[in-house]
C-alpha positions in Angstrom: 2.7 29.5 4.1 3.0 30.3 0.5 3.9 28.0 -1.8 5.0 30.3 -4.6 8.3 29.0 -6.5 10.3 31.5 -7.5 11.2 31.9 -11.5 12.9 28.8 -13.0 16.5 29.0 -13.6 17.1 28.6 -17.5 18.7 25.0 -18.0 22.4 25.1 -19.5 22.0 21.2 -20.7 18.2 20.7 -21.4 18.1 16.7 -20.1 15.8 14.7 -21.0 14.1 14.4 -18.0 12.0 11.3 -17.0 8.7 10.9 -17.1 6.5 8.0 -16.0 7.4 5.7 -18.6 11.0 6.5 -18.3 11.0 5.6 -15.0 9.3 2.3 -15.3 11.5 1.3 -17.9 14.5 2.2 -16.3 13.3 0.4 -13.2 12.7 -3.0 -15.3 15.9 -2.7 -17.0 18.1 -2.6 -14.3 16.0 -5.1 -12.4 15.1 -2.5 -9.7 12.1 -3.1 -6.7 11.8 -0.1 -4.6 12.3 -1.3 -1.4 10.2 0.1 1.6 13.6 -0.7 4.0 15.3 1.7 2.1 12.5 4.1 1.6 12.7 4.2 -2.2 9.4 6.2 -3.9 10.7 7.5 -7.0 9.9 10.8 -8.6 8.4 10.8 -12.1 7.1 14.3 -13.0 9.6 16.4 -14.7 7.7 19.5 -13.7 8.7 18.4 -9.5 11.6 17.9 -10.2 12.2 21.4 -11.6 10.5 23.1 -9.0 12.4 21.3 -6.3 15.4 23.1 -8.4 14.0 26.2 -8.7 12.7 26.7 -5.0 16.6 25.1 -3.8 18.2 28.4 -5.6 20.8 26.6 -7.0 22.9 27.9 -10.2 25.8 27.5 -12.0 28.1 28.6 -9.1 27.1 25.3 -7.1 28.0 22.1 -6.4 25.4 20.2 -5.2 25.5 17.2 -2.9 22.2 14.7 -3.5 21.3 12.1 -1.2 19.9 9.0 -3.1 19.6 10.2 -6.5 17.3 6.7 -7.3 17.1 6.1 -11.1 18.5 10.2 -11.6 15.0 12.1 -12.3 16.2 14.6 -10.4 19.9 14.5 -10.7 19.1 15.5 -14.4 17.0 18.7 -13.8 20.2 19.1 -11.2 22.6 19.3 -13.4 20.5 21.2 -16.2 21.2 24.0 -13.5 24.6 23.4 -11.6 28.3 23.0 -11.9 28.5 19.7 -10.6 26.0 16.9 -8.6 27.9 14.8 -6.2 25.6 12.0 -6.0 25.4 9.3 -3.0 23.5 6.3 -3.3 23.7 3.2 -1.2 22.3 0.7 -3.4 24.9 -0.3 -5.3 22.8 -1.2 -8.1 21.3 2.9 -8.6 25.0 3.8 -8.1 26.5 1.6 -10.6 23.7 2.8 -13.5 23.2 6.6 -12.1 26.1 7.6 -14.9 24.6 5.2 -18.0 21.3 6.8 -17.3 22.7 10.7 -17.4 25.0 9.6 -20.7 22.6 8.1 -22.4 19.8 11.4 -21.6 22.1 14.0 -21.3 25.2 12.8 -22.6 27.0 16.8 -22.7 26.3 16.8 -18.9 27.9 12.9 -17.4 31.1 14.8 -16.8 29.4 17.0 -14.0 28.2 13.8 -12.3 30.5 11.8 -9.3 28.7 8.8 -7.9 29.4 8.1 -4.5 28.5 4.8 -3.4 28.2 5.2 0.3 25.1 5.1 3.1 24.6 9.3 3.9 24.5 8.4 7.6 28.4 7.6 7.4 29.6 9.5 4.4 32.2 12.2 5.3 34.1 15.1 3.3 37.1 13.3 2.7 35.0 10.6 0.7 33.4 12.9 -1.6 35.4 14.9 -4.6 35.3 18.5 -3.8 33.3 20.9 -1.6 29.1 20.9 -1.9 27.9 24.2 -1.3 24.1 22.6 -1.4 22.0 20.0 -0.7 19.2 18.9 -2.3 17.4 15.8 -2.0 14.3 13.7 -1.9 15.1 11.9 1.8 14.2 8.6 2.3 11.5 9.5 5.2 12.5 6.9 7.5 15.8 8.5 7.8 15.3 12.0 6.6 15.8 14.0 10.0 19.8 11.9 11.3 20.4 12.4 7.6 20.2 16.2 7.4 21.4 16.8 10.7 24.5 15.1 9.6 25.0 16.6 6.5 25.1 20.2 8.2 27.0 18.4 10.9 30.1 16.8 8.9 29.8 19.3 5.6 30.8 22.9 7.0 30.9 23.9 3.4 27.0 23.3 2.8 25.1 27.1 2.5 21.3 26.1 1.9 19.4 22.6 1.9 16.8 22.0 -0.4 14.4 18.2 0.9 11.5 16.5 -0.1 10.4 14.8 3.2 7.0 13.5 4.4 4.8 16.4 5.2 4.4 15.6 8.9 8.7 15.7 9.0 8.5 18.7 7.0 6.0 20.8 9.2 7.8 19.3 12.8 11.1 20.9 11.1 9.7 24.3 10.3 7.5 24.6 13.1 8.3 27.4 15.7 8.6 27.1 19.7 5.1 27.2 21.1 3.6 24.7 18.0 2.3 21.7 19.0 4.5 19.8 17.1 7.9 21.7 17.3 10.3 18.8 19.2 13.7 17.6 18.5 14.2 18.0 14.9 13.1 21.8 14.9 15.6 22.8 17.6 18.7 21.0 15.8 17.3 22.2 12.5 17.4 25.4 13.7 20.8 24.8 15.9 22.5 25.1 12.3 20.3 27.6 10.2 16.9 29.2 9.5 14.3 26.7 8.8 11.4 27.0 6.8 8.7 24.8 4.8 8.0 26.3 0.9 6.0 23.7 -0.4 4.1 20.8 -0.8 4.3 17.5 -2.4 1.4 15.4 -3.2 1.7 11.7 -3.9 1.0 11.3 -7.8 4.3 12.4 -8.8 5.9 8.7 -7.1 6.4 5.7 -7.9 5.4 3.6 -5.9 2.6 5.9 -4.9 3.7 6.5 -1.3 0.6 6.7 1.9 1.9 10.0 2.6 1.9 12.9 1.4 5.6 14.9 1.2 6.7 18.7 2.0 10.0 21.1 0.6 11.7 22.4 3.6 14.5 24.7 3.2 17.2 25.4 5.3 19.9 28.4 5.1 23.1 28.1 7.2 23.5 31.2 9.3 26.3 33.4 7.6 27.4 33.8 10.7 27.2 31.5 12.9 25.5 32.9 16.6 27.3 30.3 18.6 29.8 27.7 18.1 29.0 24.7 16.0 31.9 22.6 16.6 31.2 18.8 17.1 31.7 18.9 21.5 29.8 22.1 21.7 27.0 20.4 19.4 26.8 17.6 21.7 26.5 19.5 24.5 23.1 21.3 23.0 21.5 18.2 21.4 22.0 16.4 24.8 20.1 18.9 26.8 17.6 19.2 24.1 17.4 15.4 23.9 16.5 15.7 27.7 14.4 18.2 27.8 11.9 16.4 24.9 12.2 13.0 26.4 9.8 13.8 28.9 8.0 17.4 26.8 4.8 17.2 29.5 7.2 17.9 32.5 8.1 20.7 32.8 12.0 21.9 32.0 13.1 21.4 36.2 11.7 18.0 36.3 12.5 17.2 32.8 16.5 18.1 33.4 16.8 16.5 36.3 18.6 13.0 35.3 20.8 15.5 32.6 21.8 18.0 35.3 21.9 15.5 38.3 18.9 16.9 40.7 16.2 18.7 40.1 17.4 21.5 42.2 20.5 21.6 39.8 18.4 21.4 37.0 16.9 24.6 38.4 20.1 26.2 39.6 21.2 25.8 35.6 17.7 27.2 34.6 17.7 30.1 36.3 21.3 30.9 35.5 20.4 30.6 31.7 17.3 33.1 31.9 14.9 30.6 31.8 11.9 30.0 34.3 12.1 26.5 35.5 8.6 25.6 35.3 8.3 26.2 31.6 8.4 23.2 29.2 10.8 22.6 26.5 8.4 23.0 23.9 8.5 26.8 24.5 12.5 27.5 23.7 14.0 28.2 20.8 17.6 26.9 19.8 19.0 30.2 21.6 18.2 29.2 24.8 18.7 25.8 24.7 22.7 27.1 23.1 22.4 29.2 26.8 21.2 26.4 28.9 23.8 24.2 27.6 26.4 26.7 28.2 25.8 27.0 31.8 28.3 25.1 34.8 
């Protein structure tokens, strides 16, 4: 896939965005050791973080929700860009200084900034100000997949998604039914929107250098949605998709069995849906999974 970025959006602010140095600096003045626990590599290269911008789309019209903003590298190239960053950081620490960092670099911009100081896993609408219509983040990658499943999940007002997640997340997100390494995430990825990966990530831009190399995935909420996305219908899908992976080398009749209660039900549910039983999960796309769920 291409990883042609689209023309940069022209800054209304012109931050001073952090560079190496910067970040350093920062990190020793607010006494701050990235932690592997919560999965803190921070972004020093101006020129990522205004790419992750420019591929995310996001303009004046936006408010964007970020999900551990760090020391603010990119929240400032953010809100260069948008109306307003709503950012969430559970360290209490980054959270606290976030605001000090964006006054003292871009101080015509703090007012655009809210801090929430919250873990993403639990944060809901009511605990943020307004609506975000995006979301664009580098993920910690130990939590990267719950965390933008839940953001989709919780945030109905979210139109696009713009992570930095390690490239093996990013490819099993994009990947399409049939791919050896489309599972779990690329269904419920896909149960909310299209999916797809624009770009790539190598490690020189972080600090602490991180063993992994990272990926841009982007993901677009269907305009309309082509099945219900309420939170009981949801469960219902991610359960039988949950199933169906568990055990991806059986195929789907053996694999559904415990889910449906026999593997002749399992079957019964199958066939009903349009699917032949002795294909593997691996093979469906969200669709039929939506179908499969569907069925009584």
């Amino acid at each position: 896939m291409s990883d042609a970025v689209p023309p940069p959006v022209h800054p209304r602010g012109q931050a001073a965005l952090l560079g190496p140095v910067e970040v350093r600096s920062l990190a020793e003045e607010f006494g701050v050791r990235p932690t592997k626990q919560l999965g803190q590599n921070f972004v020093h290269d101006a020129n990522t973080v205004r790419r992750i911008v420019a591929v995310a789309g996001v303009g004046p019209q936006d408010t964007v929700l970020e999900v551990g903003p760090g020391l603010g590298s990119l929240t400032l190239a953010l809100l260069d860009v948008v109306d307003r960053v709503i950012a969430v950081e559970i360290d209490p620490n980054l959270a606290a200084r976030l605001p000090a960092t964006v006054a003292d670099r871009a101080p015509e911009l703090v007012d655009r900034l809210s801090v929430v100081g919250a873990d993403a896993m639990r944060v809901m609408p009511e605990d943020v100000p307004g609506e975000p219509t995006a979301l664009v983040a580098n993920l910690p990658y130990n939590v990267a997949v719950p965390v933008l499943l839940h953001m989709f999940a919780e945030f109905p007002s979210l139109r696009t998604a713009l992570v930095m997640v390690q490239a093996e997340v990013a490819d099993r997100l994009a990947a399409a039914p049939g791919n050896k390494v489309y599972g779990v995430p690329s269904v419920k990825a896909n149960f909310f929107g299209a999916v797809k990966r624009v770009g790539h990530v190598g490690r020189s831009v972080f600090w602490p250098v991180p063993k992994v190399e990272s990926g841009l995935v982007r993901i677009d909420r269907y305009e309309e949605a082509p099945w219900p996305i309420d939170a009981d219908h949801r469960r219902k899908v991610f359960a039988v998709i949950d199933a169906a992976f568990a055990q991806r080398r059986k195929t789907l009749r053996a694999a559904l069995a415990t889910w449906a209660g026999s593997p002749a039900e399992a079957e019964r549910r199958l066939v009903a849906a349009g699917i032949e039983p002795s294909t593997r999960g691996e093979r469906l796309d969200a669709a039929a999974f939506v179908r499969l769920a569907g069925v009584s």
